[in-house]
ROMAR-231764 format. One record per atom (N, C-alpha, C): x, y, z; residue in one letter. Coordinates in steps of 0.02 Angstrom, whole numbers, plus 50000, padded with zeros to 5 digits. Example, Ala and Ser with C-alpha at 12.3 -4.5 7.8 and 13.67 -1.06 7.14 Angstrom:
506604971650390A
506154977550390A
506604983550390A
506424988850354S
506844994750357S
506455000250394S
***
This chain:
494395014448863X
493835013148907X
494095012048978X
493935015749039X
493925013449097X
493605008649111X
493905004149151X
493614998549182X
493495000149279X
493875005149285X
493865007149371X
493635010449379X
492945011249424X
492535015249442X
492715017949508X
492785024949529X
492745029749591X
492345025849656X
491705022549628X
491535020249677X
491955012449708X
492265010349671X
492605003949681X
493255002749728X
493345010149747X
493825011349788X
493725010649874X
493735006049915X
493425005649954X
494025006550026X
494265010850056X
495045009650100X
494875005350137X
495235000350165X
495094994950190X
495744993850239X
495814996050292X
496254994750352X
496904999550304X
497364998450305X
497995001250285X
498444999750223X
498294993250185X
498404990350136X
497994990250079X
497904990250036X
497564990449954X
497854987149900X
497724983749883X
498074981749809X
497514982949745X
497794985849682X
497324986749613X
497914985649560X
497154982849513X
497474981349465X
497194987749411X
497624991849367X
497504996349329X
497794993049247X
497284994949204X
497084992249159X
497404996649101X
497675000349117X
497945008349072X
497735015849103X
498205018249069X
498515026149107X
497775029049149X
497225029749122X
496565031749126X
496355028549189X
496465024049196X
496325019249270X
496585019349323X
497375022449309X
497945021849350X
497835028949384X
497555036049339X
497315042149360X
496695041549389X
495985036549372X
495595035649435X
495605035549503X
496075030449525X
496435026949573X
496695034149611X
497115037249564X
497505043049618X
496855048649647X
496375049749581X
495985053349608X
495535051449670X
495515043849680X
495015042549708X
495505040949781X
495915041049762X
496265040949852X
496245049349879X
496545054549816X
496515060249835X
495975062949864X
495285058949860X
494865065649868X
494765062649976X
494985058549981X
495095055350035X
495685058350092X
496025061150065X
496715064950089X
496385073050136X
496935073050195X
496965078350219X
497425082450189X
497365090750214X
498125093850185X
498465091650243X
499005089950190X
499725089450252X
499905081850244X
499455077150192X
499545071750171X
500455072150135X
500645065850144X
501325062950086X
501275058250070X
501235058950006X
501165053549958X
501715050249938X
501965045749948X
502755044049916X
502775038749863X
502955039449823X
502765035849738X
503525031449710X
503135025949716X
503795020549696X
503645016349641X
504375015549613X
503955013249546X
504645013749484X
504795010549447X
505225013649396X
504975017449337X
505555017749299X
505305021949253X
504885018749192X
504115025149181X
503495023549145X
503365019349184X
503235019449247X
502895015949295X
502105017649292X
502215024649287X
501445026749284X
501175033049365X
501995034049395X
501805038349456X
501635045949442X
501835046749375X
501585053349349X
500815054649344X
500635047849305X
499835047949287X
499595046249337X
499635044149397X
499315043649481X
499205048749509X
499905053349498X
499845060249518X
499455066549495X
499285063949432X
498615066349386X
498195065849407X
497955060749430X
497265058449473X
497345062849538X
497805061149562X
497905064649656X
497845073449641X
498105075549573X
497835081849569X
497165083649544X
496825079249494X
496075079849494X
495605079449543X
495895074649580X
495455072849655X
495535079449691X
495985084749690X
496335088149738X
495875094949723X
495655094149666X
495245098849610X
495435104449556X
496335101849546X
496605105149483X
496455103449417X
496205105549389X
495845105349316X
496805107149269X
496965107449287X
497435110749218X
497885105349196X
498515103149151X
499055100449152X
499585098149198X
499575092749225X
500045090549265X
500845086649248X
501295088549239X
501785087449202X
502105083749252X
502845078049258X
503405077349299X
503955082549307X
503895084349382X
504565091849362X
505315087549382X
505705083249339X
505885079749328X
506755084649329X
506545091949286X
507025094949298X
506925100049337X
506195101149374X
506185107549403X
506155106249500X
506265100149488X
506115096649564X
505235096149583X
505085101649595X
504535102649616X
503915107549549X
503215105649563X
502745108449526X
502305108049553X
501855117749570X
501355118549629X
500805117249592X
500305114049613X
499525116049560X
498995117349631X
498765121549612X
498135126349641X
497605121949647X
497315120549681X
496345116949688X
496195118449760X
495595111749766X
495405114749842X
495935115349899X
496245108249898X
496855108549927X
497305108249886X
498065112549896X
498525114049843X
499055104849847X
499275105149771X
499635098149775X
500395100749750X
501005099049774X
501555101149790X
501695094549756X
502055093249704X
502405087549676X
503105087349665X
503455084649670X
503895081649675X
504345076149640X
504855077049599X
505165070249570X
505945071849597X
506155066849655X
506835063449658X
507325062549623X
507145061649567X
507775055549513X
508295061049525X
508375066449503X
508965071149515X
509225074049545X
508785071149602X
509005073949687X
509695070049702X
510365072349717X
510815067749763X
510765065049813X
510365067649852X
510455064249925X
509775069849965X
509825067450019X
509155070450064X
509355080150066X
509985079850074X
510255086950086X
510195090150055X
509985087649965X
509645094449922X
509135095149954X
508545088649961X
508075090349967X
507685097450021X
508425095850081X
508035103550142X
508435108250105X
508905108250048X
508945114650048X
508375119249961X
508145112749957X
507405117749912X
506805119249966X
506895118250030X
506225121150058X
505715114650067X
506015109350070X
505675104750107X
505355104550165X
505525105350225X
505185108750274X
504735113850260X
504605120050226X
504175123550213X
503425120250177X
503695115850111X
503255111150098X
502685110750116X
503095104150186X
502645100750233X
502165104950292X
502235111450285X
502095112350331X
501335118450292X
501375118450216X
500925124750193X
500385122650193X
500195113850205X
499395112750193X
499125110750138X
499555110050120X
499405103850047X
499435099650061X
499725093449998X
499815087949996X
500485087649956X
500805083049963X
501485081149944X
501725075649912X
501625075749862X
501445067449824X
502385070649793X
502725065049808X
503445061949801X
503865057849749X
503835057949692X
504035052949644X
504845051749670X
504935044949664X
505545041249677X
505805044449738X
505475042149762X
505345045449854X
505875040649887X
505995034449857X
506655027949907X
507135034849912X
507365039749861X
507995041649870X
508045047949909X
507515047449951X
507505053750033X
507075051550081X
506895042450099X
506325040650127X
506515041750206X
507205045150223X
507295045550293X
506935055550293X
506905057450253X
506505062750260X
506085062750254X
505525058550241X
504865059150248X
504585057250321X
504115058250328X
503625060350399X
503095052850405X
503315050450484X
503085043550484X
502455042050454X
501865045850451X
501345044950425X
501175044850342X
501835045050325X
501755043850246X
501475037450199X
500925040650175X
500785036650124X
500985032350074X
501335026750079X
501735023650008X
501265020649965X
501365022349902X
501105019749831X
501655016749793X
501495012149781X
501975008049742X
501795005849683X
501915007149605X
501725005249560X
502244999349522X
501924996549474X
502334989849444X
501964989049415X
502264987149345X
502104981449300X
501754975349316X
501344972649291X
500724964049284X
501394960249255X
501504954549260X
501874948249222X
501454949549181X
501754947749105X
501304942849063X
500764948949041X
500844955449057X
500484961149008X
500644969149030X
501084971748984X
501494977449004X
501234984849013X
500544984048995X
500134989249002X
499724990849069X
499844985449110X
499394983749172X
499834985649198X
499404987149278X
499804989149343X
499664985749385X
500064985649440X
499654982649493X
500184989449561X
499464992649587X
499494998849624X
499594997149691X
500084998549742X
499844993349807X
499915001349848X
499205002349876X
499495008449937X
499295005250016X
499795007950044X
499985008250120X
499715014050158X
499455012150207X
499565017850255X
498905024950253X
498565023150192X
497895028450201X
497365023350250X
496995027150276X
496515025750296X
495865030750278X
495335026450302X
494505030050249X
494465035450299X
494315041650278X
494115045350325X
493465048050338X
***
């Protein structure tokens, strides 16, 4: 059962904090920031592992209006999905250093008009573009299924 409703999402100056209740809530949340996003948005996703930045990014691609499977390209670096605006994803962990990152076409990326949502984004945050969005996910004390979502840096548009 969702407990987070689309409409409950309200951007409020530059800061947000939520609490997500399970995976289903945690993909509300992304959708409901996504449908809020320009192309050319970056999303940068912090969080350890089974944090839950995969299932955010689920949301940020439903919001985005991809209907299909959204996977972590965990080994593929990057995974394009098609909607109104296209979402360009991204997972770090096996990146070495910023210098892989321009040589997969980072710069091209940023510049096609999507959106750019970043998993384990700390490990190239001098390559991201000042206006980046940070999402930060974590664990509740005291109940391991909860989140608590904190984003930075959107504003309502």
């Amino acid at each position: 059962m969702v407990y987070f409703s689309l409409r409950d999402m309200r951007l409020r100056g530059t800061h947000m904090d939520y609490i997500s209740h399970n995976e289903e809530e945690t993909e509300a949340i992304g959708e409901a920031l996504a449908v809020r996003l320009l192309p050319g948005a970056v999303i940068a996703c912090r969080g350890g592992l089974g944090a839950g930045k995969t299932a955010f990014t689920r949301g940020l691609a439903r919001g985005l209006g991809y209907g299909g499977r959204v996977t972590s390209p965990t080994f593929t670096i990057v995974n394009e999905y098609e909607g109104k605006i296209p979402l360009f994803h991204f997972d770090m962990y096996r990146l070495g250093d910023e210098d892989g990152l321009f040589d997969i076409g980072w710069e091209d990326y940023l510049n096609r008009g999507g959106v750019c949502a970043v998993e384990w984004s700390e490990r190239i945050a001098g390559a991201l573009p000042p206006e980046t969005i940070k999402v930060t996910i974590s664990r509740c004390p005291g109940n391991d299924d909860w989140r608590k979502i904190t984003i930075e840096g959107a504003e309502d548009k």
